[in-house]
N, C-alpha and C positions, 0 to 999 in steps of 0.2 A: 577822216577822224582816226585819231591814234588808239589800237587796238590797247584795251584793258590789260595787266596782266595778271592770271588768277588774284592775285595774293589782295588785289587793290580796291575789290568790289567787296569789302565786308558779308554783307545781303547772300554771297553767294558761299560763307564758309557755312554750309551746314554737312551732312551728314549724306545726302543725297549727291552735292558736288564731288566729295572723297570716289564717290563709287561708281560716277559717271567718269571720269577723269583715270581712275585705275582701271578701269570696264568691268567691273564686278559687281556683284548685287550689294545692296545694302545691310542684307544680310551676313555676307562674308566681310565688309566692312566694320559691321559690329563686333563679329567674331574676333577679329584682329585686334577691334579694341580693347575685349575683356579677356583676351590671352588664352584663347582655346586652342588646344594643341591640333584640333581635326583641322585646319586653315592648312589648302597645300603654300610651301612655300616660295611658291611664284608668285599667287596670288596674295601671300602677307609681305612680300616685297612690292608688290604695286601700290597695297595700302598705302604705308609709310611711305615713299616717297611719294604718293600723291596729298601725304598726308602733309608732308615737306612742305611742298609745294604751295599749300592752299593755305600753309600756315594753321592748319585748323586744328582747334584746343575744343575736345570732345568735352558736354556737360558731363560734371562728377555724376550728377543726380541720376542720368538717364544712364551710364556707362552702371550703376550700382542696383537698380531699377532690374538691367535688363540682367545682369547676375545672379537678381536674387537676392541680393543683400547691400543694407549701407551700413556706414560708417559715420552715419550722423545720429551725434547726441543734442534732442532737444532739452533745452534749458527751463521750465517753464514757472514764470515768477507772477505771484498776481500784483497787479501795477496797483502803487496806491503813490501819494501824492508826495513829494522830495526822495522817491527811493534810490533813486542815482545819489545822494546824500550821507545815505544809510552805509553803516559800517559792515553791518552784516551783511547785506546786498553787494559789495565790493567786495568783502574777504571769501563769498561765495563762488562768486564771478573770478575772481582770482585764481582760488583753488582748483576750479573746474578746467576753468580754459588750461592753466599750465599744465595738468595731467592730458588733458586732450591734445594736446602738442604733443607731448611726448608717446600716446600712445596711437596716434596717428588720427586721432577722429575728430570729425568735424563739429564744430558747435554752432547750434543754433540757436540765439535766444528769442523768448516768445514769452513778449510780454498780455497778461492775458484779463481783461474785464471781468475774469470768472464766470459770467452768464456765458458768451459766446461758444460754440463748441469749437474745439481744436483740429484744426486743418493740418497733420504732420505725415502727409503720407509717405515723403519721402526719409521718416526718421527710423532710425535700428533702433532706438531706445529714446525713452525719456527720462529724465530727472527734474521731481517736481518739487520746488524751492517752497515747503510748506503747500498745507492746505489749508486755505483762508475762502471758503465759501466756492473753492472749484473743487468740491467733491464728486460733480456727476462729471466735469473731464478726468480726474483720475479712473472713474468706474467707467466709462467711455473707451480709454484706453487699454485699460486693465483688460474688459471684455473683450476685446477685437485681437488681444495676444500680445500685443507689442509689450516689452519688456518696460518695468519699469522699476524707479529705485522715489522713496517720499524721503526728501530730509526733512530737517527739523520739526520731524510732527512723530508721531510714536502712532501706527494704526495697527490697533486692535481687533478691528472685525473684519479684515479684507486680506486674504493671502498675498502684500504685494509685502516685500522689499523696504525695508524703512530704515533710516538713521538719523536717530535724535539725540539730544543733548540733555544731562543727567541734570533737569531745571529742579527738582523738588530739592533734590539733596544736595545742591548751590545756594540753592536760595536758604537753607537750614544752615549752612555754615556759613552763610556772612551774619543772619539774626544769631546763631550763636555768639561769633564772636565777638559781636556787641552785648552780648551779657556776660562772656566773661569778662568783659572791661569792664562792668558792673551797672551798664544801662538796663533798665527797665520798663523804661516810658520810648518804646521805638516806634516810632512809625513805618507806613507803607507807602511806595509812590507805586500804582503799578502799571505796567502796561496794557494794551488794549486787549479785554480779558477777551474778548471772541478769537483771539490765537490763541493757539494751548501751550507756547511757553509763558507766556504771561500766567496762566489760569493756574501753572503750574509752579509758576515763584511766587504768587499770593498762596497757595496751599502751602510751600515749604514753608515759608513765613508762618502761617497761621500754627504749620504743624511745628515748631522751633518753640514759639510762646508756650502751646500747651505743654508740651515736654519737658519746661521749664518753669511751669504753675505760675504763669503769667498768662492775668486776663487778657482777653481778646479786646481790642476797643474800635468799636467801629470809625469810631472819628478821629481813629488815628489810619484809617486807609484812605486813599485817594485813588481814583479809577480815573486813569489819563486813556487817550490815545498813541500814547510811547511818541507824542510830539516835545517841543524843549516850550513853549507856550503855554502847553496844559500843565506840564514841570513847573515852570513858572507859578502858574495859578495857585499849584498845591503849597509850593515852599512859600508863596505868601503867607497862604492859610495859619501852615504849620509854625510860621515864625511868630505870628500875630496870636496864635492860640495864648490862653488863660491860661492853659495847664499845657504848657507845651512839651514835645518830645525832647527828649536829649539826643536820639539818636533817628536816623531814616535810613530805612535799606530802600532805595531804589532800582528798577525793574531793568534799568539800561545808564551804558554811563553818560550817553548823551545826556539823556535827563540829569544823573547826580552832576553834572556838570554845571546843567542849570539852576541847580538846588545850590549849588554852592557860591555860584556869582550872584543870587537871590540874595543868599545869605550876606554874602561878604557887603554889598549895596544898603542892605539895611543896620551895616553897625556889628553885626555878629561875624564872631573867629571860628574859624571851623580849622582842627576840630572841640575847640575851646568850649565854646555853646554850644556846637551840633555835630556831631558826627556823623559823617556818610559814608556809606559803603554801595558802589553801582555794581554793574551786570554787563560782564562783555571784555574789557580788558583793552578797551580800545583806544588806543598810542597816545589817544588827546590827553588820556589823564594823566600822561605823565610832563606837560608843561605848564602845567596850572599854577597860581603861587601855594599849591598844597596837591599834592600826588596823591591821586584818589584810589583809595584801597576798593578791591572789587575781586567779583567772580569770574574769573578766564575760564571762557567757553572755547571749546575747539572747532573753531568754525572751519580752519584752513583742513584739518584730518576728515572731518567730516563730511566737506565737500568733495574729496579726493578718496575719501570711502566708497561714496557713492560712487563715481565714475569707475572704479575698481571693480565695482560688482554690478552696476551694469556693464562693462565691457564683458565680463565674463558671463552675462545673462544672453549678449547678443551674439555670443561663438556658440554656447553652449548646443548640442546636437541635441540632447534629453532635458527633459524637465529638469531644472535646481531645485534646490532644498531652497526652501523663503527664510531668509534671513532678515530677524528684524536684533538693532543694536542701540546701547544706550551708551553712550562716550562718556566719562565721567570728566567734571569741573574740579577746577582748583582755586582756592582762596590768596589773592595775592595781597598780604597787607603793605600798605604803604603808611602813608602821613594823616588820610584824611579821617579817622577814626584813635579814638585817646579814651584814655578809661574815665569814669565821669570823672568830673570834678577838677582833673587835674589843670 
């Protein structure tokens, strides 16, 4: 039989062949792999070249493990149903990975049931894409030390790290600037209020009207799941109303998108009969036959915030100061919104 040559028996590239093959412990093979200067240099010359040899590509996990520290940032998103879909979810995923490239750290993504408890032993840090009912893995993690960073959620009672999005006072300048076009009758579309950006753009809305001694009317809100379905449902609602709205601030612009093909399907010009304004700024609305004016949210700064500050969570030698941030929105008018009447 024709004798094997190291390199051809996969099964045999581990960690133990290196250090049979160099004659050294597996010990001092480790050592060689994490760069410790005590290694004499006979014995970090037998490594590598047996290292050569075996062809063997050492686990990152267990080479960072046995340091003492990684370089992996977990990602951690609660899974709900079309999220690969979501815009948010891509410009998050985006933001994060490109700065991880650049600052050399590994990403992990972990999508999560939110019941389940999180398995990340081999992570430096987390960053957790909102909290939507996985508040005991944020406190889970938070207690055991590991570094952590919360976007889009604002937490007030937990000394961790957070960065959110300025939803109240977004949501107050798109219902503004539908009453200074001289709408009065506006409606709500809103998102699924058990996130707190939703809960927090039905608040700027509400707090907009009052500011503006404009009654509140409840059967001018509609409570979606931030799906284009439930958008649907509402902009029936809303078109078919007796005393219907002139105008609608919607909670996302997927939705104002579907409020607007609603509209256009049933006979109505927008923003002729109905003015809309969405939440997000995301590219679709600008190929519509009406370019939908909305609130640009900083998702891409925001995700690349975080990794900023947790990178610097996971060097730091001393405790950080908790850093919590709110990014502010901006109003970008387009076509989809017209003063009444006109």
């Amino acid at each position: 039989m024709r004798e094997k040559k190291p390199d051809q028996d996969k099964k045999s590239n581990s960690i133990e062949d290196v250090a049979r093959l160099a004659g050294v412990s597996i010990a001092t093979v480790s050592r060689v792999l994490n760069k410790f200067a005590s290694v004499k240099e006979r014995n970090r010359v037998k490594v590598v070249n047996a290292i050569k040899q075996l062809r063997f590509q050492p686990s990152v996990f267990a080479q960072r493990l046995a340091s003492g520290k990684s370089n992996v940032v977990a990602l951690v998103i609660p899974r709900y149903e079309g999220m690969f879909y979501s815009f948010y979810v891509l410009e998050l995923i985006r933001g994060i990975g490109t700065l991880c490239e650049a600052l050399k750290l590994d990403l992990l993504l972990q999508l999560t049931d939110t019941r389940t408890p999180l398995n990340l032993k081999a992570a430096g840090g987390i960053i957790f894409a909102d909290i939507i009912g996985n508040r005991p893995q944020l406190e889970d993690a938070f207690n055991a030390g590991i570094p952590c960073v919360v976007i889009n959620n604002y937490i007030e009672d937990l000394k961790v790290n957070c960065i959110a999005v300025d939803n109240i006072g977004g949501a107050e300048a798109a219902v503004n600037y539908l009453i200074s076009l001289g709408h009065r009758k506006i409606a709500h579309i809103s998102g699924d209020l058990i996130t707190q950006p939703a809960a927090l753009r039905l608040q700027g809305y509400t707090l907009a009207l009052k500011r503006n001694e404009i009654a509140l009317r409840q059967d001018y809100i509609f409570k979606t799941d931030y799906s284009r379905g439930q958008a649907r449902q509402a902009a029936e609602k809303i078109i078919k109303m007796d005393d219907r709205p002139t105008a609608v601030f919607v909670s996302s612009d997927s939705m104002a998108l579907e409020v607007m093909a609603v509209a256009r399907e049933l006979g109505k010009e927008i923003p002729k009969d109905l003015s809309i304004v969405g939440f997000d700024d995301n590219p679709s609305g600008l190929y519509g036959p009406v370019a939908l004016t909305t609130v640009r949210q900083p998702l891409v700064k925001m995700a690349q915030e975080s990794v900023k500050r947790l990178s610097f969570l996971m060097t730091a030698k001393n405790a950080a100061k908790v850093e919590k941030t709110i990014l502010p929105t901006e109003l970008v008018i387009r076509e989809s919104a017209s003063p009444i009447g006109s």
